[in-house]
N, C-alpha and C positions, 0 to 999 in steps of 0.2 A: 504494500500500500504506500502509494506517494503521496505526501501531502506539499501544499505550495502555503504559506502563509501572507497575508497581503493587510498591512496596516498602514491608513491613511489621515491627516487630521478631517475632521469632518465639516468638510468646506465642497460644494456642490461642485466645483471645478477638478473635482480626484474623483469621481462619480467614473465619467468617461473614462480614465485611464482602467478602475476597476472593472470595469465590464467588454475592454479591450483584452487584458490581463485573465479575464475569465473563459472569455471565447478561445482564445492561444491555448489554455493549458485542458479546456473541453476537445479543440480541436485534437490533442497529441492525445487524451485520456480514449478516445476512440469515439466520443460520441457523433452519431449520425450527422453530415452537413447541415441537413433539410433544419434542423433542433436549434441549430449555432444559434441564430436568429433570436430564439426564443431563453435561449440562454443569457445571451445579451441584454436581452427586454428586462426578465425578471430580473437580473444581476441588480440591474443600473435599478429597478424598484425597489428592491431591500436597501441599497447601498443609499438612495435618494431616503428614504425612509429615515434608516439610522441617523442621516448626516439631521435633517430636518428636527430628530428627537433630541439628538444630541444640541442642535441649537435652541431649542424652545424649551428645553430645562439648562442649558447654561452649561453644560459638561464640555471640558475642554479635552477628554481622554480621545483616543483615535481609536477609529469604525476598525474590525478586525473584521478582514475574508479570509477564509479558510478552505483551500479547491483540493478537496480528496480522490484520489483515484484508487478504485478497489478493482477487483478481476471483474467485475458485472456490472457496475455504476460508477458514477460519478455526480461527486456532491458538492455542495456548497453549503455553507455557512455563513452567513452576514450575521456578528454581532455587535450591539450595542453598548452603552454601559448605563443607561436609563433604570434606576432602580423599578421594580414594578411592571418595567414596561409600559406601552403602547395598552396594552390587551387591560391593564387594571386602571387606568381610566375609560379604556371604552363601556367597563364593568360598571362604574360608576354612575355614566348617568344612560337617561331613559329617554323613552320617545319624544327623539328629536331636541333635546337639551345639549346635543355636542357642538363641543366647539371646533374652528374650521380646520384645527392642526389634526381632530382627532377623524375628522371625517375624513381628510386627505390621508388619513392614516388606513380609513378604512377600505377608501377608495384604492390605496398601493396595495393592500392584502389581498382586496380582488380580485386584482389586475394577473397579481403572481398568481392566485391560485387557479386562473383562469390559462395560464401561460404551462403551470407544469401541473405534472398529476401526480406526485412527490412530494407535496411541502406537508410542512411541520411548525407550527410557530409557538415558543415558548418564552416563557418572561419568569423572571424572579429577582432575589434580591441586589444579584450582580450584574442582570440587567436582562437584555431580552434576545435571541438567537430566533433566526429565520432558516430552516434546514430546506431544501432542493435536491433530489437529485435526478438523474437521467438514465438508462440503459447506455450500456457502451458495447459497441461491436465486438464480437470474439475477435485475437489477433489476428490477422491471415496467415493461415502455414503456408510458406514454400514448399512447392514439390519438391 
C-alpha cells in the first residue's frame, strides 16, 4: 500500500494544485481515465470544503490529503481540523435555520456524494475526514 501525503495552508488558491496532485497519483494508482474527471471534481469539493471551515472558524492548521493506493482501490482522504465538524452544526439546527456557510456545506457533500459511490464523512473532536475511494484496474500482465 502506497500512501502520498498532501498538506496545504487553507487558502482557496492550493485547492487547484490539490486536485491536480490527486488526479497524477489516481492516474498511476490505476484508476479508470473515464473516473479522472470525477476525481478531480470531488477532490477540489472536500478540499474547497475544508479550506472554507477552516476559514469560518478561524483555524490556521493546514487541510491534510491523504491518496492511498491499495491492490483494488484507491482513496482519498481530505481532512480538517474543525472540532465537531461541518456535520455537528448541521445537527444543530432545523428546518431551514442554516446559515449560508453550512448550506454551502451541504451543498459540497452533495455534490461528492453524487460524484462517487464510496464516501464516508466523519467528524469528531480532532476534526472532520471526508473518505473517497474508487476501483483501480488489475495491473496488466505481460505475456
Amino acid at each position: 500500500m502506497a500512501t502520498v501525503e498532501l498538506r496545504f495552508s487553507a487558502l482557496p488558491e492550493h485547492v487547484r494544485t490539490a486536485r491536480l496532485v490527486a488526479a497524477a497519483v489516481a492516474r498511476r494508482a490505476g484508476v479508470d481515465e473515464a473516473v479522472l474527471d470525477e476525481v478531480r471534481l470531488a477532490v477540489g469539493e472536500a478540499c474547497s470544503r475544508a479550506v472554507g471551515l477552516h476559514a469560518s472558524n478561524d483555524i490556521a492548521a493546514p487541510v491534510r490529503v491523504l491518496l492511498i493506493e491499495d491492490e483494488k482501490k484507491f482513496s482519498i482522504e481530505v481532512g480538517d481540523e474543525v472540532p465537531g465538524g461541518a456535520g455537528a452544526h448541521a445537527d444543530e439546527t432545523e428546518g431551514g435555520a442554516e446559515s449560508e456557510p453550512e448550506g454551502e456545506d451541504e451543498m459540497g457533500l452533495a455534490v461528492i456524494s453524487g460524484l462517487v459511490d464510496d464516501v464516508e464523512v466523519t467528524t469528531g473532536e480532532g476534526g472532520g475526514v471526508i473518505r473517497m475511494s474508487w476501483p483501480t484496474a488489475p495491473a496488466a500482465v505481460l505475456p
